[in-house]
Phi, psi and omega in degrees: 000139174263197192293327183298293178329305214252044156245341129323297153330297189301305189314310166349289178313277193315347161295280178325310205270315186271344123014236155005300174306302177310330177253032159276326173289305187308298188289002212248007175056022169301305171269320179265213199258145190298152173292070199341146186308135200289334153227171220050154172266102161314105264197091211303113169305149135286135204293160190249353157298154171101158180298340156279030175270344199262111180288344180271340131275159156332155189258142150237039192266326159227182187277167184285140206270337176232170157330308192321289191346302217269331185260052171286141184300325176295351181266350183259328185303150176293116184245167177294134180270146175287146165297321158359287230252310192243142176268190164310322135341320199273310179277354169249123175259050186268092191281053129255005140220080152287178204256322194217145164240126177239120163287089175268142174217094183069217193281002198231140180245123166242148214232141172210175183104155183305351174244004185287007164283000194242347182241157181208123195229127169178161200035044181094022191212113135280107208265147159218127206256346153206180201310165168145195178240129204225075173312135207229095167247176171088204185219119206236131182275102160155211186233163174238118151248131213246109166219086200283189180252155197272336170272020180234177192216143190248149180240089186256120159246124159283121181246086181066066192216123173243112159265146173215129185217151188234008196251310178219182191311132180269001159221094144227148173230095208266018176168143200181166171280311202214140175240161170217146163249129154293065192314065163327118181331148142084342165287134165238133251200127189222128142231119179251131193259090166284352181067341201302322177238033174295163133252096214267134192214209185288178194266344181300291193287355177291355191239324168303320167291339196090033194226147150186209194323310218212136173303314185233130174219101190248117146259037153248176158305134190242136174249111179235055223269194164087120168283033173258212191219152225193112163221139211214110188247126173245106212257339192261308207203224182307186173264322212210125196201098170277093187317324191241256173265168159226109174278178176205138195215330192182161160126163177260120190227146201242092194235126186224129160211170163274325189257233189304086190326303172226128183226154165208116181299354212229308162183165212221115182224133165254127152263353174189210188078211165192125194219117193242123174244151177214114170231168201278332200259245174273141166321274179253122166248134179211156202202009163312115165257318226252329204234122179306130199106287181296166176083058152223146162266137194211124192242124144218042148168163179126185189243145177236125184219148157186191175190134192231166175271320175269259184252181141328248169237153183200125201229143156253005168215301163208165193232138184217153164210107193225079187135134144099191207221115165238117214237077184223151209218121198210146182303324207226204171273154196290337195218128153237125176235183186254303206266244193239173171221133164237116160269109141207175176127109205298345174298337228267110162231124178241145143235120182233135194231139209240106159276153171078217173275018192296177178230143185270000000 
C-alpha cells in the first residue's frame, strides 16, 4: 500500500469515528432535541423574552385585557423628574395653599380665600385675572378663562371638578408666563367641548369671543400633573391644546376630539401618566418649523395608547423616546417627521400599527 493510500485510510477512519460520535450525542438527546419526561405531564414555561419579562413593565405580549393594563398605577404616579427637561413649575403638585377656592354648582360659583379678588365668577365665566393657584371643585355650566399679566403663572387644581360648555372653550388661558392643570390624587375630573353653537373662523376672532381649538387651551405654556384622572372631549376642533410647549408629567388622562387629540404647537414632551387618545384627526401633534429647538416631541416615560383617522404622531421636527409605552394604531402613519426619530431605552416599548396605506 502506498504513502497516499494509508494517508487516505487514516482520514477515512477518523470521518467515521467522529461521525459515529455525533449521531451517538445526538440520539442520546445531548446535541438533538430533548426527550420527553419518562412521567408526568409537562407543562410549556413560559417564554422569558420580550418586553413583558421586565415586572416593571407593563404586559404587551397581547392586547390588553381590560382599563387595568393601560391605567396602571405605576404608570401615573408622580416620580422625580430630570430638572433638565421639567422645571419646578412642571413638577409642583402641591394642593395646600392654594390662593383661592371656586365652589360650582350648574351656572353658578362661589369664589372664597385670600385670593378671592383674582377670580370673578358671573355670567357663565370664571374669569381669572391674576396669577396664583386656584381650586375648582363641583360642577359648573359655562367656561373658565384665564388672562394674567405675562410675567405671572396660573395653577388650576382640580378637585372632582366638572366643566361643560357649548358656546365657548371650556379652559382657555388666552394670556400667561404659564399654565398647569393640576390633577388632585384620587379625582376624577371632565372638561367637555359640545361645540354646539362654535362658529369656526379666524383665530383673532376665536379668541375675541372666547372660542379657540382645543377643549383645554393655554396660549402659554401648558402643564399638565397630579395623580388623578382627566377626560377631556373635544367635540369642535381638539382635545388638549398649547401654542407653545406642552408637558404631561402624571395622571390618568383620557382624550376625544374631532380634529388633533393632543397638539403643542412648539412642543409635546410626556414623562408619566397614562394617555389614552382617540381622534378624528392626528392623535398627537406638533407643528413648529421656524424657531430652533422646537417642533419636538419627547417621551421619557408613561403610557401613551390612541388611535386616530389621521397619523399617530406627527412632529414637525424630531421625535425622541427614551423610556415608557407607545401603543398606537393610526388610519395613516403611526409615527411621522420631517427631521429625525431616536428610539432608545432599554423600558422603551412601541407597538405600532398603520390602516390603509399608512406606514407604522
Amino acid at each position: 500500500m502506498s504513502n497516499a493510500q494509508r494517508v487516505i485510510l487514516v482520514i477515512v477512519i477518523l470521518l467515521l469515528v467522529v461521525g459515529g460520535a455525533f449521531a451517538a450525542l445526538y440520539f442520546t438527546g445531548v446535541l438533538g432535541p430533548k426527550a420527553p419526561e419518562e412521567s408526568g405531564t409537562s407543562t410549556p414555561e413560559t417564554s422569558k423574552t420580550g418586553p413583558s419579562a421586565d415586572p416593571s413593565l407593563p404586559d404587551v405580549s397581547g392586547e390588553p385585557s381590560g382599563q387595568e393594563d393601560v391605567w396602571s398605577e405605576e404608570w401615573t404616579k408622580t416620580e422625580e423628574y430630570d430638572s433638565a427637561v421639567f422645571s419646578e413649575f412642571d413638577r409642583d403638585t402641591n394642593v395646600d395653599s392654594a390662593d383661592a377656592t371656586v365652589v360650582c354648582d350648574g351656572a353658578n360659583a362661589s369664589v372664597s380665600g385670600k385670593g378671592a379678588s383674582s377670580v370673578k365668577a358671573e355670567n357663565g365665566t370664571i374669569a381669572v385675572s391674576k396669577g396664583g393657584t386656584f381650586i375648582l371643585q363641583g360642577n359648573y355650566k359655562g367656561r373658565i378663562l384665564v388672562s394674567v399679566p405675562l410675567t405671572e403663572k396660573v395653577r388650576l387644581i382640580f378637585d372632582n371638578f366638572t366643566i361643560t360648555c357649548a358656546s365657548y372653550t371650556p379652559v382657555l388661558c388666552t394670556q400667561a408666563d404659564k399654565m398647569a392643570v393640576i390633577l388632585k390624587d384620587g379625582t376624577e375630573n371632565f372638561v367637555i367641548d359640545n361645540g354646539s353653537g362654535y362658529v369656526k373662523g379666524a383665530d383673532e376672532l376665536e379668541e375675541m369671543e372666547g372660542r379657540s381649538a382645543g377643549a383645554l387651551h393655554a396660549k402659554c405654556d401648558l402643564t399638565i400633573n397630579g395623580n388623578g384622572k382627566l377626560t377631556v372631549t373635544g367635540n369642535y376642533r381638539h382635545g388638549i391644546f398649547s401654542k407653545d410647549d406642552l408637558r404631561i408629567l402624571a395622571g390618568r388622562i383620557e382624550v376625544t376630539a374631532s380634529s388633533s387629540g393632543i397638539k403643542g404647537k412648539k412642543s409635546v414632551t410626556i414623562g408619566g401618566g397614562s394617555i389614552n387618545v382617540k381622534a378624528d384627526g392626528d392623535a398627537v401633534k406638533v407643528t413648529e418649523t421656524q424657531k430652533v429647538g422646537k417642533g419636538t416631541f419627547l417621551m421619557t416615560g408613561g403610557v401613551l395608547t390612541g388611535s386616530s383617522k389621521g397619523d399617530g404622531i406627527d412632529v414637525s421636527m424630531n421625535v425622541s423616546v427614551d423610556g415608557g409605552r407607545i401603543k398606537m394604531t393610526a388610519g395613516d402613519h403611526a409615527i411621522v417627521t420631517d427631521g429625525s426619530v431616536d428610539i432608545r431605552g432599554e423600558k422603551t416599548v412601541l407597538r405600532l400599527a398603520a390602516e390603509s396605506t399608512g406606514k407604522g
